[in-house]
C-alpha positions in Angstrom: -176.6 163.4 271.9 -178.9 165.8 272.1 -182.5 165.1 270.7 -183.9 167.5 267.6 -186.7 168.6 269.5 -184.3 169.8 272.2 -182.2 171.6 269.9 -185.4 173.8 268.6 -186.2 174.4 271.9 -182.8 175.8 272.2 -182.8 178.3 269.1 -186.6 179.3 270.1 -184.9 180.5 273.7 -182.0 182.6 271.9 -181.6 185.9 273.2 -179.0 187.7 270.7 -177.6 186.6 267.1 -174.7 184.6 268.1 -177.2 182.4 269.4 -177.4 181.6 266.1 -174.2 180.7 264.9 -174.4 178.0 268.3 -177.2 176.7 266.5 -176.1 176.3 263.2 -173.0 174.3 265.3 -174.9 172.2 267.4 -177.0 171.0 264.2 -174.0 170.5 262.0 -173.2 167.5 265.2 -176.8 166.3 265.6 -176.9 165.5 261.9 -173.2 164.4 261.4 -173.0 166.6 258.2 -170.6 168.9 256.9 -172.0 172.4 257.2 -175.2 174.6 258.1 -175.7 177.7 257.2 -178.5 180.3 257.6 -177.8 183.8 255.8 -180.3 186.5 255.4 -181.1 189.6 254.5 -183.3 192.4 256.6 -186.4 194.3 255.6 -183.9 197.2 255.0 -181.2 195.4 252.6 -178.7 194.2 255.5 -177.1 190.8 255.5 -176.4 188.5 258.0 -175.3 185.0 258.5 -174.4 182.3 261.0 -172.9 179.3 259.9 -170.0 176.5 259.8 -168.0 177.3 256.7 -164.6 178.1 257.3 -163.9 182.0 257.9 -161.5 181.9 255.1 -163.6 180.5 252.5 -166.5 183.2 254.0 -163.7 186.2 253.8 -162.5 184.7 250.2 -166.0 184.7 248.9 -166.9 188.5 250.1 -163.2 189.2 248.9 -164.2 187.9 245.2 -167.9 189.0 245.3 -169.1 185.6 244.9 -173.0 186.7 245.3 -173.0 187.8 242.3 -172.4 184.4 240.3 -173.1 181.3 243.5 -175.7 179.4 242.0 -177.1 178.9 245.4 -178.1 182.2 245.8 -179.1 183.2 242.2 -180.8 179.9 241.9 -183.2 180.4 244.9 -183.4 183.6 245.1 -186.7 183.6 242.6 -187.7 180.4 244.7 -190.2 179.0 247.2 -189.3 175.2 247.3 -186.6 174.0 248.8 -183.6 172.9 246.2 -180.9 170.4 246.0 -177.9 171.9 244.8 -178.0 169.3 241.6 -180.6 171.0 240.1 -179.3 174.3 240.0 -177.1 175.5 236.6 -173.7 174.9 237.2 -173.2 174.9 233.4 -171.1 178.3 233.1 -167.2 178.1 233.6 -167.5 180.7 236.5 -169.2 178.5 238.3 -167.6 175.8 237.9 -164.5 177.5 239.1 -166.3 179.0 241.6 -167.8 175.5 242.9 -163.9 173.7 242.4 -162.5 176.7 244.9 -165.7 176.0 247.1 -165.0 172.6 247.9 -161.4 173.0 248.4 -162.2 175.3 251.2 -163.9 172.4 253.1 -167.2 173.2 251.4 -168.7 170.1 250.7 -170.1 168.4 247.3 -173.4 168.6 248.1 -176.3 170.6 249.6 -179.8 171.2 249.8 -181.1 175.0 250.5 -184.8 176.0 251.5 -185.7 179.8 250.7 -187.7 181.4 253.1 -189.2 184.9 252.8 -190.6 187.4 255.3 -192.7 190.8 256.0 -191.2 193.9 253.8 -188.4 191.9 251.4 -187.1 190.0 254.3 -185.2 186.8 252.7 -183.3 184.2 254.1 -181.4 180.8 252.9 -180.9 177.9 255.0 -178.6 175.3 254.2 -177.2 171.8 255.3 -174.3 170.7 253.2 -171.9 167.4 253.3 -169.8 165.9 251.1 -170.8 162.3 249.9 -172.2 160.4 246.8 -175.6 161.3 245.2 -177.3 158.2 247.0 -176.4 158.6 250.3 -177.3 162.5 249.9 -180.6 161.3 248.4 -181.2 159.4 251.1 -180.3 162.0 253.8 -183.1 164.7 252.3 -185.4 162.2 252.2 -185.3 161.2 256.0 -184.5 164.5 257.0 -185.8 167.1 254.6 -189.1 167.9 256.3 -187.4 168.9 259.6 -185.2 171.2 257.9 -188.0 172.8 257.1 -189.1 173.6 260.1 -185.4 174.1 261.5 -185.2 176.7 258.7 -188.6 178.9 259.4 -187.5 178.2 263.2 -184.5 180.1 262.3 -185.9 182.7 260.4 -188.8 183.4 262.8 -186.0 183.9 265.6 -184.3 186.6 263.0 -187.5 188.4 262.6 -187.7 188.6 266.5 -184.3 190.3 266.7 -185.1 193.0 263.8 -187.9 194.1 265.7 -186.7 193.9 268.9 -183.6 196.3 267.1 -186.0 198.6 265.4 -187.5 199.7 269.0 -184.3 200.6 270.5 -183.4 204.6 270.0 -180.1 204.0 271.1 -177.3 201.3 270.3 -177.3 198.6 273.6 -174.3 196.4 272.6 -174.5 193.3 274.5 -171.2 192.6 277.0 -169.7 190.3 274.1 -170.7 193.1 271.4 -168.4 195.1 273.5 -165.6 193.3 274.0 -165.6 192.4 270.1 -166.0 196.4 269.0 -163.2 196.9 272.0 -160.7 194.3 271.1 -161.4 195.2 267.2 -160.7 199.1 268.1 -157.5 198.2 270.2 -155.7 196.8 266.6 -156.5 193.3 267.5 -156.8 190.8 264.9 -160.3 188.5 264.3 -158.1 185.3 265.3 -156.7 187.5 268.4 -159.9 188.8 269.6 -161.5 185.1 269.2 -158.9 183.8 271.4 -159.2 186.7 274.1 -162.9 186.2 274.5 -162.8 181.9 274.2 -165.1 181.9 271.8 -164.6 180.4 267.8 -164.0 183.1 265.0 -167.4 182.1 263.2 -169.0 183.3 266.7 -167.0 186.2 266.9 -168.3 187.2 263.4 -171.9 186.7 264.3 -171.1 189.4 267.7 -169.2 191.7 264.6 -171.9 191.8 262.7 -174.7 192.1 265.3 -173.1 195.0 267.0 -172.1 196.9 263.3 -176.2 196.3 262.6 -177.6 197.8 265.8 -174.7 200.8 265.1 -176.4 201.4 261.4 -172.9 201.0 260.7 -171.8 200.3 256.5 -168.8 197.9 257.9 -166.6 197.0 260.5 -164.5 200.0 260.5 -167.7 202.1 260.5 -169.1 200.1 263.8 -165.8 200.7 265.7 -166.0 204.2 265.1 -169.3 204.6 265.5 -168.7 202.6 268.8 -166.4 205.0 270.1 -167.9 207.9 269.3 -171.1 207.2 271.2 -169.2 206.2 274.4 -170.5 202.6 274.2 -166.5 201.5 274.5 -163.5 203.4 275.9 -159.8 202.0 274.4 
């Protein structure tokens, strides 16, 4: 197994976003837990997020607009500390539901998320999540909660690199597998299809989506494909 240290190393070396989403994989092993997740959103109001959740509980919770009522997020979004899930208000009966439907899309009973914040509104959540009893979750944070910390600015810090390293460039430069997910999306193909065309996992195919749709300006997917073509960046 690879060693923690190793694994920081790793993200500090990442050269595009779905580096990321490797990340958030590799730590999910190293730690044996059920999930980890690191969403965020830019300086300009973009989000972004890499992460082991299933990608139909991620499309069923943009379908349903879940940001507006997940505890997580309104809970730690006026934050600094970092928060386990049982002391957020789960008291209303939407979330309730909405915590029920969680967990029966693999999402696991509990979780600890750290806020972090950056330069010009920046803000990011990073999460690990399982699903066990309140001791042996208690347990977990307390041996492991300091290097989440530091997992979680590591993160963060790597996002902010990318930003700025986007902001400098006049014109889009999709990376190869940018390309072949814009090309494969413009040719009809399905998420699932495309994934399996380029070996990679859906999750990761996601992170190259939404990379390549943020260095296009684009609002969406259909917006990034178009603008793809349009510029000449791919040819179907």
């Amino acid at each position: 197994m690879k060693t923690l240290e190793y694994l920081i190393e790793e993200l500090q070396r990442a050269e595009e976003l779905a580096h990321l989403q490797t990340a958030t994989e590799r730590l999910r092993d190293h730690y044996g837990i059920s999930h980890v997740v690191y969403h965020w959103v830019n300086s300009v109001g973009e989000r972004f997020g890499a992460g082991t959740y299933s990608s139909e509980w991620v499309d069923r919770y943009l379908e349903k607009g879940y940001l507006r009522i997940d505890p997580v997020i309104v809970g730690c979004f006026q934050r600094f500390s970092p928060v386990d899930w049982k002391q957020l208000d789960w008291s209303s009966r939407a979330a309730q539901e909405f915590f029920r439907e969680a967990i029966g899309y693999g999402v696991g009973n509990q979780g600890y998320t750290i806020p972090v914040r950056g330069p010009s509104g920046q803000f990011a959540l990073f999460t690990a999540n399982h699903d066990c009893n309140d001791d042996t979750w208690t347990r977990f944070i307390a041996a492991n909660g300091r290097d989440l910390m530091i997992i979680a600015h590591e993160f963060n810090r790597k996002a902010l690199e990318f930003e700025s390293a986007s902001a400098l460039l006049r014109t889009p430069a999709l990376s190869p597998r940018e390309l072949s997910a814009m090309t494969y999306l413009a040719k009809g193909y399905s998420r699932a299809r495309a994934a399996e065309e380029m070996e990679i996992s859906e999750h990761t195919l996601r992170v190259y989506i939404e990379a390549a749709r943020h260095k296009l300006g684009a609002v969406n997917t259909t917006h990034a494909v178009a603008r793809a073509l349009s510029a000449g960046l791919i040819i179907v």
